[in-house]
C-alpha positions as CSV (number, residue, x, y, z in Angstrom):
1,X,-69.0,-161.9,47.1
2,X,-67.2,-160.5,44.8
3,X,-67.4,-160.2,40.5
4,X,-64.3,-162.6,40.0
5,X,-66.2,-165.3,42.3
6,X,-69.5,-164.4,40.7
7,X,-68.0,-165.0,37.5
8,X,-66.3,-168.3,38.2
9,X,-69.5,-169.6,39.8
10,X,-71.2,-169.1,36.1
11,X,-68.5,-170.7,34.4
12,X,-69.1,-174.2,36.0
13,X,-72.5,-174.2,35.5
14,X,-74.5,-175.6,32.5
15,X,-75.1,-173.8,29.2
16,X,-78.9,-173.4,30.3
17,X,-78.1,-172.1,33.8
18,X,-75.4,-169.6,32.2
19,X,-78.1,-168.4,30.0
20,X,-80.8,-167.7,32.7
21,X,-78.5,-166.4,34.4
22,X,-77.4,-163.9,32.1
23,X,-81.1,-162.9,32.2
24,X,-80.7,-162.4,35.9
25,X,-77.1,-159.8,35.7
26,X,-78.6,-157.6,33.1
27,X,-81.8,-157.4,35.0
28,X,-79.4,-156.4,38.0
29,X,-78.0,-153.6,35.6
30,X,-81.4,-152.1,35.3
31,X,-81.9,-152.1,38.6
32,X,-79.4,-150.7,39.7
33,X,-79.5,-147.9,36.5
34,X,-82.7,-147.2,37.1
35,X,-82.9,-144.2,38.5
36,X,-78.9,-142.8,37.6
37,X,-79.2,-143.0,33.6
38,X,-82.2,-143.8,31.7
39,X,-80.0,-144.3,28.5
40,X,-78.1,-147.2,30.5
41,X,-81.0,-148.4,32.3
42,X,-82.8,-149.6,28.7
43,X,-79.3,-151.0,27.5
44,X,-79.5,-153.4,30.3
45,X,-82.9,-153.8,30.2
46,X,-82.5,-154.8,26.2
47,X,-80.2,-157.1,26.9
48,X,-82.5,-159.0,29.4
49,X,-85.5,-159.4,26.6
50,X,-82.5,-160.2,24.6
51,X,-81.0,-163.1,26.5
52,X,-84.8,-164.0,27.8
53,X,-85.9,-164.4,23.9
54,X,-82.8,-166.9,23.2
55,X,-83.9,-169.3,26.6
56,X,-86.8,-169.3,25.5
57,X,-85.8,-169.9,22.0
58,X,-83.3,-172.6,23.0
59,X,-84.4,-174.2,26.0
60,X,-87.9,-173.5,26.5
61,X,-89.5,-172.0,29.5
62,X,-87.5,-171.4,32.3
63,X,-90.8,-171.0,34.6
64,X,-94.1,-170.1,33.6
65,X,-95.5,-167.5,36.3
66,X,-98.7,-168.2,37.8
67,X,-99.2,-165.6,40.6
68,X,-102.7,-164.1,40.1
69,X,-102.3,-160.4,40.0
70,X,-100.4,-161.2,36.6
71,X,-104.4,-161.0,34.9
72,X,-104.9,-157.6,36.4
73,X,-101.7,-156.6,34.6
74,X,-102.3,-157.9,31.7
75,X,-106.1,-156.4,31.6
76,X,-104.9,-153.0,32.7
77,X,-101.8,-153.0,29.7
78,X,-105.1,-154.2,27.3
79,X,-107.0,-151.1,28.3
80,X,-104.6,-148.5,28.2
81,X,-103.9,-149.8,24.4
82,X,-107.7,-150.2,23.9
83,X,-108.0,-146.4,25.4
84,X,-105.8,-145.5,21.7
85,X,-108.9,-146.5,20.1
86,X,-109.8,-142.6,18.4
87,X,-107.0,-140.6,20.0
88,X,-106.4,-137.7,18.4
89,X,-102.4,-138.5,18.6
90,X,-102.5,-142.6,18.2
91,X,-98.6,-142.5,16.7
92,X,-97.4,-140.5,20.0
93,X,-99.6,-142.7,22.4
94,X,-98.8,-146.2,20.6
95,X,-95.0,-144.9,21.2
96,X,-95.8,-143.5,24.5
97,X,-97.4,-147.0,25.8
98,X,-94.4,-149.2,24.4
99,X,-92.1,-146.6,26.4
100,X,-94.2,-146.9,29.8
101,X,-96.7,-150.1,30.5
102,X,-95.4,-152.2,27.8
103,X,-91.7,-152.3,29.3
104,X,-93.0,-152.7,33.1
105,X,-95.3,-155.3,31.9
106,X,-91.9,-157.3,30.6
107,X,-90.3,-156.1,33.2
108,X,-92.8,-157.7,35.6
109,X,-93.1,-161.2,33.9
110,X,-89.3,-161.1,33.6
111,X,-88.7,-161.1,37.2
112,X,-91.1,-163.9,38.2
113,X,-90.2,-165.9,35.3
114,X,-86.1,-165.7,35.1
115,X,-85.4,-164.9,39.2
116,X,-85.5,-168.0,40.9
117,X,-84.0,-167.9,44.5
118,X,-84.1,-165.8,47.1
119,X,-80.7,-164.9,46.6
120,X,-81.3,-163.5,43.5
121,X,-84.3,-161.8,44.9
122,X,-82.1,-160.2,47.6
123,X,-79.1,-159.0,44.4
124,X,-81.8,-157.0,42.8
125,X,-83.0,-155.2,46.2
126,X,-79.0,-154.9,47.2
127,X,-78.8,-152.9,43.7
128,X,-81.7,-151.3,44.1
129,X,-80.4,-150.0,47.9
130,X,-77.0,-149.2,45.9
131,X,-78.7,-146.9,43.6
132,X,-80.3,-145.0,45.8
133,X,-77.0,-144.6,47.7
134,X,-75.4,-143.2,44.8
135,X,-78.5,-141.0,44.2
136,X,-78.7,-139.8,48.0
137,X,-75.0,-138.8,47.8
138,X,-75.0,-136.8,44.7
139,X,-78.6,-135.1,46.1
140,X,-76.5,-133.6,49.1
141,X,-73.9,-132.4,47.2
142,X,-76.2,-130.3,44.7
143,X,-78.4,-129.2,47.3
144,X,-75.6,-128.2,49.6
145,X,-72.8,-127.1,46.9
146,X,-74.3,-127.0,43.4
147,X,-76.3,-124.1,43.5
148,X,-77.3,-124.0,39.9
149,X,-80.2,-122.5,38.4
150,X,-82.1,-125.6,38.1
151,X,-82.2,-125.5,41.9
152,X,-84.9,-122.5,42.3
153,X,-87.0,-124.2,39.4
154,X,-89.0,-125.6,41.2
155,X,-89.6,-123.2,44.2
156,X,-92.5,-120.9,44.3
157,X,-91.5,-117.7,46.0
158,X,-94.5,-115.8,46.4
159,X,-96.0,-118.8,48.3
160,X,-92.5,-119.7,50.4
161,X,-89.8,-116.7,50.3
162,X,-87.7,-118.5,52.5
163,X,-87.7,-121.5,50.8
164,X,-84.4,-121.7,48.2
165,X,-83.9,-124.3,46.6
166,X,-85.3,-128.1,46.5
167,X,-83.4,-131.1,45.8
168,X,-83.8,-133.0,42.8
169,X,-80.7,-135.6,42.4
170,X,-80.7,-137.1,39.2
171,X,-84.0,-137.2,38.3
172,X,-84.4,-133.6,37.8
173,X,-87.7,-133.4,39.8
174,X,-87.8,-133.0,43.6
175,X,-91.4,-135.0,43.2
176,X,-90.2,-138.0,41.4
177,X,-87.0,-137.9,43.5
178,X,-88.6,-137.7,46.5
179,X,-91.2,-140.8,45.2
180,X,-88.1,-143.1,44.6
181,X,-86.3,-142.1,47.7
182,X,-89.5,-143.4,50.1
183,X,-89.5,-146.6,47.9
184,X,-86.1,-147.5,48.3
185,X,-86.3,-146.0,51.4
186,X,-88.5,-149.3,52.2
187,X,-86.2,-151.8,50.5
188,X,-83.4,-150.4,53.3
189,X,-84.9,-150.2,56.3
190,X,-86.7,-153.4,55.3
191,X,-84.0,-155.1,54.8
192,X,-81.8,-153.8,57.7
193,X,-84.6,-155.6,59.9
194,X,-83.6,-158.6,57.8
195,X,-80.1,-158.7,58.5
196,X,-78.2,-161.4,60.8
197,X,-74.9,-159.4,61.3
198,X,-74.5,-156.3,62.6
199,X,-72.2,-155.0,60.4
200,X,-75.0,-155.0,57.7
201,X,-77.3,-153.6,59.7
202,X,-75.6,-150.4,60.6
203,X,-75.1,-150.0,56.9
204,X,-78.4,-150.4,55.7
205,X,-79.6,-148.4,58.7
206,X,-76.8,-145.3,58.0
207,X,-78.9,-145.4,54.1
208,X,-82.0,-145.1,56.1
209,X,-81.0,-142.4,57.1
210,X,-79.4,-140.5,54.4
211,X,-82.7,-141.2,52.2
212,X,-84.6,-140.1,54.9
213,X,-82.8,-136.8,55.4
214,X,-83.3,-136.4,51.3
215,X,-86.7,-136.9,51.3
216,X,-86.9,-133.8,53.8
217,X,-84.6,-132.0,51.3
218,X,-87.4,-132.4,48.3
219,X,-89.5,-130.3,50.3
220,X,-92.3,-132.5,48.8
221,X,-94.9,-132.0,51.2
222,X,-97.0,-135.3,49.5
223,X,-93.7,-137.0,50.4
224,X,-93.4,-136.0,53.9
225,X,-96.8,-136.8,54.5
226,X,-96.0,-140.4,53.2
227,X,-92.6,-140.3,55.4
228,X,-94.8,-140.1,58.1
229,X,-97.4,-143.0,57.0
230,X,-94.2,-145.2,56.8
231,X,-93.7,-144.2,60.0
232,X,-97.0,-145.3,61.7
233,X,-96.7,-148.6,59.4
234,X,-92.9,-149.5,60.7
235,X,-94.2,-149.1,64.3
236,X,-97.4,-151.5,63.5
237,X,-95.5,-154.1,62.0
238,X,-92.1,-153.6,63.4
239,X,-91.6,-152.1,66.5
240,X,-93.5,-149.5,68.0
241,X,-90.6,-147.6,69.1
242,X,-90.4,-146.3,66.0
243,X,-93.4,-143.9,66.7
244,X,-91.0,-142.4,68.4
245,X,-89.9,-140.9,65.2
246,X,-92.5,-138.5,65.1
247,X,-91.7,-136.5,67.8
248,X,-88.9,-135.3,65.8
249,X,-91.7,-133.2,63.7
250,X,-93.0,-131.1,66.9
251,X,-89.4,-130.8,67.7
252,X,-88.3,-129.0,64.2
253,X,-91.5,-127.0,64.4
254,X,-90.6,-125.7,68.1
255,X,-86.6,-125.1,67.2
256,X,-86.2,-124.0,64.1
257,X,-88.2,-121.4,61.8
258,X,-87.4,-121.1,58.3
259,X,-88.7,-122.5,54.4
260,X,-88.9,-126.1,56.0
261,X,-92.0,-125.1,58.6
262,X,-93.3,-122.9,56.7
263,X,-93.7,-125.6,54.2
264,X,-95.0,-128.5,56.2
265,X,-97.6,-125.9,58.2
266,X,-98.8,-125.1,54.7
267,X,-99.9,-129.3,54.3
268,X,-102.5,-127.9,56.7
269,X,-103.1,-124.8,55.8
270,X,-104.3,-123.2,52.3
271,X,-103.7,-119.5,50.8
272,X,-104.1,-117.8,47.5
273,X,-100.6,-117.4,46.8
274,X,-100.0,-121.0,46.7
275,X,-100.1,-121.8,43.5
276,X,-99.5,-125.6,43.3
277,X,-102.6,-126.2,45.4
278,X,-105.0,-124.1,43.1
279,X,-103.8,-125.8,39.7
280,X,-104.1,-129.3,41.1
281,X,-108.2,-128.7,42.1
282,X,-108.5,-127.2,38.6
283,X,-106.8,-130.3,37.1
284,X,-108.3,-132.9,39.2
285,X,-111.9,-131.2,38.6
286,X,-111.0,-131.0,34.6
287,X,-110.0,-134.8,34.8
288,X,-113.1,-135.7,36.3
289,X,-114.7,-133.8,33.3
290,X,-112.7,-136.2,31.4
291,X,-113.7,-139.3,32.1
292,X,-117.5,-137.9,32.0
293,X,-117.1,-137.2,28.4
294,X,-114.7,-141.1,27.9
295,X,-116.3,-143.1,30.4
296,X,-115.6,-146.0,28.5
297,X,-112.0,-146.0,27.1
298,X,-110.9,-142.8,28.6
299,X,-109.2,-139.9,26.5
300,X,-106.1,-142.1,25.9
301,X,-103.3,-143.0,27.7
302,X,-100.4,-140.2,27.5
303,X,-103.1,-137.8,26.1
304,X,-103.6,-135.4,29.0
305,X,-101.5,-133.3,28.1
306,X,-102.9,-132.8,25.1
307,X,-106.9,-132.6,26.4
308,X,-106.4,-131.1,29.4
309,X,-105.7,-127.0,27.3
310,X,-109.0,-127.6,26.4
311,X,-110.4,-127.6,29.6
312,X,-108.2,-124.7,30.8
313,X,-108.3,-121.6,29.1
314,X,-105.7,-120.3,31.0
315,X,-103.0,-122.9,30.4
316,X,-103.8,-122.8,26.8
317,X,-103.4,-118.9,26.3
318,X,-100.4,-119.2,28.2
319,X,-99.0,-122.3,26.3
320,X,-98.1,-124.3,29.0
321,X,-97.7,-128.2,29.0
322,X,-99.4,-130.0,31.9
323,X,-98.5,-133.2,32.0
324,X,-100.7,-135.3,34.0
325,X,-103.7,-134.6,36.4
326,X,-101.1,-134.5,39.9
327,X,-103.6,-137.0,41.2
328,X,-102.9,-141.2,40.0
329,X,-105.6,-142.4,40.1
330,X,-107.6,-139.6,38.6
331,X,-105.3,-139.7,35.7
332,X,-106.0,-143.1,35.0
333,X,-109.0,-142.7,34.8
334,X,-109.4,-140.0,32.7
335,X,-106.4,-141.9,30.4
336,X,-108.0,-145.3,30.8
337,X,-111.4,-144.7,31.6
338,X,-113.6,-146.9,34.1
339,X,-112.1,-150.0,33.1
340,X,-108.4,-149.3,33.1
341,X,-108.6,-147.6,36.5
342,X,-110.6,-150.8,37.5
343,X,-107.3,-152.8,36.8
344,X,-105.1,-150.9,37.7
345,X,-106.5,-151.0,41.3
346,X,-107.4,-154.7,41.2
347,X,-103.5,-154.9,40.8
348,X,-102.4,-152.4,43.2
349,X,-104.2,-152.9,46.0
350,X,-104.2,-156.9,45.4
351,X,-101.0,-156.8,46.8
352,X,-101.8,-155.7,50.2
353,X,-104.6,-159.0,50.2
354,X,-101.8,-161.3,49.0
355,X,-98.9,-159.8,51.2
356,X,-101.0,-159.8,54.4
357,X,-104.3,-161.6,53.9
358,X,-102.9,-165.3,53.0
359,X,-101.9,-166.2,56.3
360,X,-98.8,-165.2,58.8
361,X,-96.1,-163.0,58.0
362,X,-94.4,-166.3,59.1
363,X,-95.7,-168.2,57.1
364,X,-93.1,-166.7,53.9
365,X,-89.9,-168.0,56.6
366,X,-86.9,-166.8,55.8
367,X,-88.5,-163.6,53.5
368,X,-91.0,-162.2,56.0
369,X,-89.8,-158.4,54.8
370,X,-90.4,-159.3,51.4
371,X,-94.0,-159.0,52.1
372,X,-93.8,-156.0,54.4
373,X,-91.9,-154.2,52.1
374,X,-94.8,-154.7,49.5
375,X,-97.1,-152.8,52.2
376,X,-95.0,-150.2,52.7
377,X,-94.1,-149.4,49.0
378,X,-98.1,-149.5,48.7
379,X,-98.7,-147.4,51.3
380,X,-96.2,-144.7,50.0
381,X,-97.1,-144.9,46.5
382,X,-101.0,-144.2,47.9
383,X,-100.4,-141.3,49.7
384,X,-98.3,-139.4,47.6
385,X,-100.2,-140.7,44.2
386,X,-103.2,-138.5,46.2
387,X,-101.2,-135.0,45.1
388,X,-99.2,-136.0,42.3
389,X,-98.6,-138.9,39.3
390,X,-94.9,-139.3,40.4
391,X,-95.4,-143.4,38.4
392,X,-95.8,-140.9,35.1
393,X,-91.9,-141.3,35.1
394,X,-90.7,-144.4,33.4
395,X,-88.2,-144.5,35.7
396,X,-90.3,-144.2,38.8
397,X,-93.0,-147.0,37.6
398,X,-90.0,-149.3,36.8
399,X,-89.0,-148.9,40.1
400,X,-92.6,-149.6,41.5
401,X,-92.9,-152.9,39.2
402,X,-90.0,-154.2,39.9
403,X,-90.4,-154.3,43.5
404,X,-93.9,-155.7,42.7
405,X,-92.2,-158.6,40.5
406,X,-89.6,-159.1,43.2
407,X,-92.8,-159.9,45.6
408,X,-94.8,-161.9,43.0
409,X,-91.7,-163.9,42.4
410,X,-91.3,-164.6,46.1
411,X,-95.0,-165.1,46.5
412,X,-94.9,-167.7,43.3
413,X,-92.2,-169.6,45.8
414,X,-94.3,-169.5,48.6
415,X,-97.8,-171.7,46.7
416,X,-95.4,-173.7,45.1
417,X,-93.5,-175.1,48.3
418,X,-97.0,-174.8,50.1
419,X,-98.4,-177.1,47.7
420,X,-95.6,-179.4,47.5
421,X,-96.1,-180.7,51.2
């Protein structure tokens, strides 16, 4: 369909419908900005609290969501701004929290409260997918022809001469690029599954791939370990020929010898010249030190990197800024204390109980990936969130919520027809 029939399809609809619905386009916008300009990507995002402030103003509530992991949410944004409480830095953090958890909670609520078909479900995943086409595209073509210097920062020589360069896309950051790719990498191949016609399958399928073979590019080794879990996960609740996959890993070992096998043997394998593994069992032992000293409210959310020189003489003599712990859930913790990490896992892992623990797959009809999908970005998000903090990014977490509103909103669908019988 294209813009002009999109936009002649608003016109003939009511003054309260036009408004939602202007909700709805701008929160398309920030989907599909996301992860290609931040500075666009709030414009939009404005201009949904914007239009969701006048409905509300002028026509009341549109719907009021009611799926239960929204108290979770809300508890976990109360003790993050409770964890403020005697920070050292409560200006930066306050700023810092409106930035981060405050948007993806209204990002969150937004969703379930203003998208109201599955339709409008599927135009924000579409965007999403479109994105991360965009994103894939321009990732090959600096890995492959823009060889700036930016493209060795983030290689560590002594531990991997042969490794060159990494990509990193637009997000400056083969980790967080690499954490986006294998979440939209689920909304494709999800939705490929989904698809009636061919036509849309091979498309969706041909994204697969290129996201796929970007994810390799990252040289994340977190990632590729997650690659792999999505593997396993499509064969269990897909089809099991795509453990298949996996023989493509012996395969690359056997074949070819270079920076990529050399980097995945080191996931197994640990030496002193590998600096990335030694600083994250520093950090992740200082974080625990952390949260022994702020059980309670933790050090404050966005104050590691403050606390953690502290900890470290090293990093403070040398004046480096450490950002986060490389480990989520240690980092909440040590930001949050016991009970925003409490929360925050309440809320995470409560989607894997309401995505496969209230009855069939079949029972959500004609969105049975919707729920899948949810696994799968879980899943990722786990496995790589064990090595690194990649949801530290704005962009990345407003990725991760959004998907999660997408599935509360279809999940709010779901009771509500289930009730009406």
């Amino acid at each position: 369909m294209n813009g002009a029939t999109y936009y002649y399809r608003y016109r003939r609809e009511t003054p309260q419908e036009q408004a939602r619905l202007r909700v709805v386009y701008a929160l398309t916008g920030t989907a599909f900005f996301l992860p290609l300009q931040l500075a666009v990507m709030e414009l939009f995002f404005i201009l949904a609290v914007i239009a969701a402030v006048y409905y509300y103003k002028k026509y009341g509530g549109f719907r009021r969501p009611t799926q239960p992991l929204q108290v979770p949410a809300a508890c976990f944004a109360g003790a993050a701004l409770l964890s403020l409480i005697g920070s050292e830095h409560s200006a930066f953090g306050l700023a810092f929290y409106c930035f981060t958890i405050l948007q993806y909670i209204i990002l969150y609520w937004l969703i379930q409260s203003f998208i109201g078909s599955k339709n409008e479900r599927l135009r924000l995943l579409i965007a999403v997918v479109a994105a991360a086409t965009v994103v894939g595209i321009y990732g090959m073509i600096q890995f492959f022809f823009l060889l700036t210097p930016a493209s060795a920062q983030w290689v560590d020589k002594a531990a991997f001469p042969l490794l060159y360069r990494r990509m990193y896309a637009t997000l400056y950051n083969p980790n967080l690029l690499a954490q986006f790719l294998l979440m939209t990498l689920s909304v494709s191949v999800f939705l490929a599954g989904s698809r009636r016609r061919p036509a849309y399958r091979r498309v969706l399928y041909g994204v697969s791939l290129l996201l796929a073979v970007c994810t390799v590019l990252t040289y994340s080794r977190g990632a590729w370990l997650a690659l792999a879990a999505l593997t396993v996960y499509l064969g269990a609740v897909r089809d099991k020929r795509w453990w298949l996959l996996l023989l493509v890993v012996p395969g690359v070992l056997t074949v070819y010898h270079g920076g990529l096998t050399y980097r995945l043997l080191s996931v197994f394998t640990t030496h002193s010249q590998d600096t990335s593994v030694i600083m994250r069992w520093s950090m992740w032992k200082s974080a625990l030190q952390m949260t022994a000293a702020h059980p309670a409210l933790g050090i404050g959310w966005g104050e590691f990197k403050f606390v953690y020189p502290h900890y470290n003489w090293l990093i403070r003599h040398a004046g480096m800024t450490i950002y986060h712990a490389h480990n989520m859930f240690l980092n909440i913790l040590a930001e949050t204390g016991m009970g925003g990490i409490f929360f925050f896992l309440w809320f995470f892992w409560g989607h894997l109980y309401y995505a496969g623990g209230q009855g069939t797959v079949r029972s959500w009809q004609s969105e049975t990936y919707i729920p899948e999908l949810m696994g799968s970005v879980i899943l990722v998000t786990f496995v790589t969130g064990c090595s690194d903090f990649d949801l530290f990014s704005t962009q990345i977490s407003m990725v991760f919520w959004l998907i999660c509103g997408i599935f509360a909103s279809c999940y709010e669908e779901k009771m509500r027809k289930k009730f009406a019988k």
